[in-house]
BATIFI-651019 format. One record per residue (C-alpha): residue in three letters; z, x, y. Coordinates in steps of 0.25 Angstrom, whole numbers, plus 5000, padded with zeros to 4 digits. Example, Ala and Ser with C-alpha at 12.3 -4.5 7.8 and 13.67 -1.06 7.14 Angstrom:
ALA503150494982;SER502950554996;
***
This chain:
UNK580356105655;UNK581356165663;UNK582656215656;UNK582056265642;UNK581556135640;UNK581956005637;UNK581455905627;UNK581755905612;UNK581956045613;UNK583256025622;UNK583655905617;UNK583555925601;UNK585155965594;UNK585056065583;UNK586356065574;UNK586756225573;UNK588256235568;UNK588756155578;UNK588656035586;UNK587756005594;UNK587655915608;UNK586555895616;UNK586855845629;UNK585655835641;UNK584655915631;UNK585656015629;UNK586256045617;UNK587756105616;UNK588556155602;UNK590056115601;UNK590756255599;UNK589456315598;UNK588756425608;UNK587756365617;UNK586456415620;UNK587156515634;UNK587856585624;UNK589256505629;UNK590056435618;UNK590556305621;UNK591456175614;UNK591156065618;UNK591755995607;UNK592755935614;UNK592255865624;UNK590855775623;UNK591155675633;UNK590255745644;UNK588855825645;UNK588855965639;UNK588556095645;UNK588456235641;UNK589156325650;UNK587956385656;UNK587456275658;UNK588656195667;UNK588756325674;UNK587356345680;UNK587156185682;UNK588556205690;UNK588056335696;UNK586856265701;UNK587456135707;UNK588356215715;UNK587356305721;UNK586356185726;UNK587556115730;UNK587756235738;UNK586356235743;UNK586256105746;UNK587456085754;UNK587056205763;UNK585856135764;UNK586355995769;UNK587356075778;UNK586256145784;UNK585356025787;UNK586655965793;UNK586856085802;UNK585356095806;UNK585556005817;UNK586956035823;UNK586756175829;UNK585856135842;UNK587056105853;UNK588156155844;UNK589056285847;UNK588356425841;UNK589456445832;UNK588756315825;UNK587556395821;UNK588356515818;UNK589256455807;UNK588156375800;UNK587356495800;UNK588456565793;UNK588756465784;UNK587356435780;UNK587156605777;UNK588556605768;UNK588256465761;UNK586956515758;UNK587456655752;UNK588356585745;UNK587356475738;UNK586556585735;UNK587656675726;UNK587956535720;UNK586456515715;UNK586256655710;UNK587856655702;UNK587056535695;UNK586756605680;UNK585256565675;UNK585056515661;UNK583856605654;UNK583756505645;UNK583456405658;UNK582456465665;UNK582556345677;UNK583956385678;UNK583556515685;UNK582556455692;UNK583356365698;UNK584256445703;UNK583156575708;UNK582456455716;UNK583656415723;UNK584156565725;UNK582656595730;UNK582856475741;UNK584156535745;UNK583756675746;UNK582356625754;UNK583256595767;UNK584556665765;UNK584156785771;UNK583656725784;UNK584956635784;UNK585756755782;UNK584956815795;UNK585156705803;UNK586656685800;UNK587256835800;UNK588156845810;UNK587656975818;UNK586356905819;UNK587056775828;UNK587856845836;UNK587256845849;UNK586456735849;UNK586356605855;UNK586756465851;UNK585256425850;UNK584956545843;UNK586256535833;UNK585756385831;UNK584356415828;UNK584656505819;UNK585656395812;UNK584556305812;UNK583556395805;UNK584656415793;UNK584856265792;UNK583156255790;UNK583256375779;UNK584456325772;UNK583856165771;UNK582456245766;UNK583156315754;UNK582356245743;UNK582556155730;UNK581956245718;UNK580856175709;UNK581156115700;UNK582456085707;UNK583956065700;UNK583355915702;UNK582255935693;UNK582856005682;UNK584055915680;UNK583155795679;UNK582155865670;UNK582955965661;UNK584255905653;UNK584856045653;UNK584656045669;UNK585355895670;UNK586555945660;UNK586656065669;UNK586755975683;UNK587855865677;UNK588755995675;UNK589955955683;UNK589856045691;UNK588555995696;UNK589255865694;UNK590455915705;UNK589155955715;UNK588655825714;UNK589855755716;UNK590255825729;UNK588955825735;UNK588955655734;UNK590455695739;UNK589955735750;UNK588655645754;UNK589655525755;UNK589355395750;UNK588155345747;UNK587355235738;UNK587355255724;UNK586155305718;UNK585455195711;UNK585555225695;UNK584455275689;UNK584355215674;UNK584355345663;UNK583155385658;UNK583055365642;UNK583155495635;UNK581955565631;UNK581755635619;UNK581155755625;UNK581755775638;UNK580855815650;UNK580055895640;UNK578455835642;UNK577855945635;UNK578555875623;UNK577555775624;UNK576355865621;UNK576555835605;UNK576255675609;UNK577755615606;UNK578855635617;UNK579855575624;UNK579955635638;UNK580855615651;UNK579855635665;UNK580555685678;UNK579555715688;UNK578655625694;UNK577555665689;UNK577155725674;UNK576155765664;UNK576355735649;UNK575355805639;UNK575355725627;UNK574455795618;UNK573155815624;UNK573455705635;UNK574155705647;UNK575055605654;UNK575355605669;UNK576655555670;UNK577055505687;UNK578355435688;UNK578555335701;UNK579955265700;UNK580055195688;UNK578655215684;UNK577855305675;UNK576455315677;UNK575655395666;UNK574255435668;UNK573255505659;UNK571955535664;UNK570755575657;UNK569755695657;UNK568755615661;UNK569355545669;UNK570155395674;UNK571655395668;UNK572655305662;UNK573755265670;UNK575055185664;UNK576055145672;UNK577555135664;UNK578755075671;UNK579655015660;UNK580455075648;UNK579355055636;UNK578055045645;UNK576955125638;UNK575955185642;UNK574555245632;UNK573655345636;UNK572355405628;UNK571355505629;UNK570155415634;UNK568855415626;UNK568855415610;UNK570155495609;UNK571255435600;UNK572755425602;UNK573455365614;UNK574855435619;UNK575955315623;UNK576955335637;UNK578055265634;UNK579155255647;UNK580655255641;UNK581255245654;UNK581055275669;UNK581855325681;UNK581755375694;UNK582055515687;UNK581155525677;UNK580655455663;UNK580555445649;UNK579255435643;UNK578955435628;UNK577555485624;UNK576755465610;UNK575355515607;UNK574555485595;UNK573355565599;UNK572555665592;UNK573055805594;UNK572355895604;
***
């Protein structure tokens, strides 16, 4: 799983001279070093979530440089269709603002320090810089200044118009910031920093009113986090964020295809035909067996559901192998 892992391994304490919190799968020692090296107290104050340093200052890093991004892209999208009857000097000073706005998101991404010990946090940030550096040179072209002199409205708009198309086709990485904050505690910790927190606030600033998101009910905790490969050994108790999922319980495997709030879990046998159980209600269960003369059944229980994800609880009592 992304992040090093989730699961018991993120979410157990371990008592070493100190004390020790575990906030979001995240574990934090009052006056103690933390695992970047940075010493912290955070003794004082355990009224709010906690973060090692590294870890504010990357979610932070990040949230401003796709805010960067995406407001660059909505501007451009805007734009797209204002050049055509408009003065040159139009198409001349988006074209260079689109060239510095994107120079400047680019240095903001690469100033973003990688964790080692998180390789999707150096992912993240290359897929985004490769994106950016896939169309930066030909905006640069179409921007510089010797290049426009001379030329015509239409030409100077064309030219606008192609930037627009490059700048909106700048990519989302996958898996996305999205992705990783619904599926990685340490991800989500990183993405309430309040710095992230101040992005997502001005960017509703500036949308302007609008209906209230319909609240979506928590999901109940799971004791092993997004981890499924924790249900190998035949007892687990797992969160489910994609769509769509396989579970290996033992020698069995489980398709897991979430729909709103229903879970459908499949297995299918070698030789063919499949169970199917549908489950839509906390406390709905599901068995499933080998077919044919095998013993042992695993049980699917649904703990809860949400548009997000689910929380399943799995318990085997087949024969090993």
């Amino acid at each position: 799983m992304f992040g090093g892992g989730v699961g018991r391994r993120r979410e157990m304490g371990i008592v070493a001279g100190g004390l020790v919190v575990a906030v979001g799968g995240v574990l934090f020692m009052a006056g103690a070093e933390t695992d970047d090296g940075e010493s912290d107290d955070f003794s004082a104050d355990t009224s709010g979530p906690f973060f090692t340093p590294s870890q504010r200052d990357w979610g932070e890093g990040m949230c401003e440089s796709m805010a960067s991004l995406k407001a660059l892209q909505t501007d451009s999208v805007k734009k797209a269709d204002t050049f055509a009857g408009s003065p040159d000097s139009v198409a001349s000073t988006y074209l260079t603002s689109a060239s510095s706005a994107l120079e400047d998101i680019s240095r903001k991404f690469a100033a973003v320090d990688s964790l080692t010990r998180i390789p999707e946090t150096g992912r993240l940030r290359a897929s985004y810089l490769r994106e950016i550096d896939r169309v930066r040179p030909e905006v640069g072209e179409l921007s510089d200044a010797d290049g426009l002199a001379g030329l015509s409205t239409r030409e100077k708009t064309g030219r606008a118009e192609r930037v627009t198309s490059l700048v909106a086709g700048i990519k989302e990485p996958n898996p996305s910031w999205d992705q990783l904050t619904q599926e990685d505690r340490w991800f989500e910790t990183a993405g309430n920093s309040p710095g992230c927190v101040k992005v997502r606030q001005a960017e509703r600033a500036k949308s302007g009113p609008s209906e209230p998101p319909e609240p979506v009910p928590p999901l109940p905790p799971a004791a092993d986090g997004a981890s499924l490969g924790a249900c190998l050994d035949g007892a687990c108790e797992v969160r489910v964020m994609k769509p769509e999922a396989d579970i290996k319980v033992g020698g069995l495997t489980l398709e897991v295809t979430r729909d709103g709030s229903k879970v459908t879990v499949v297995h299918s046998y070698p030789s063919g035909g499949a169970v199917r159980v549908n489950l839509s209600e906390e406390g709905a269960r599901g068995t499933f067996g080998r077919g044919g003369d095998a013993t042992g059944t695993v049980t699917v229980e649904l703990k809860g559901v949400n548009r997000n994800g689910a929380v399943l609880r799995i318990n085997s009592s087949l024969p090993p192998g």
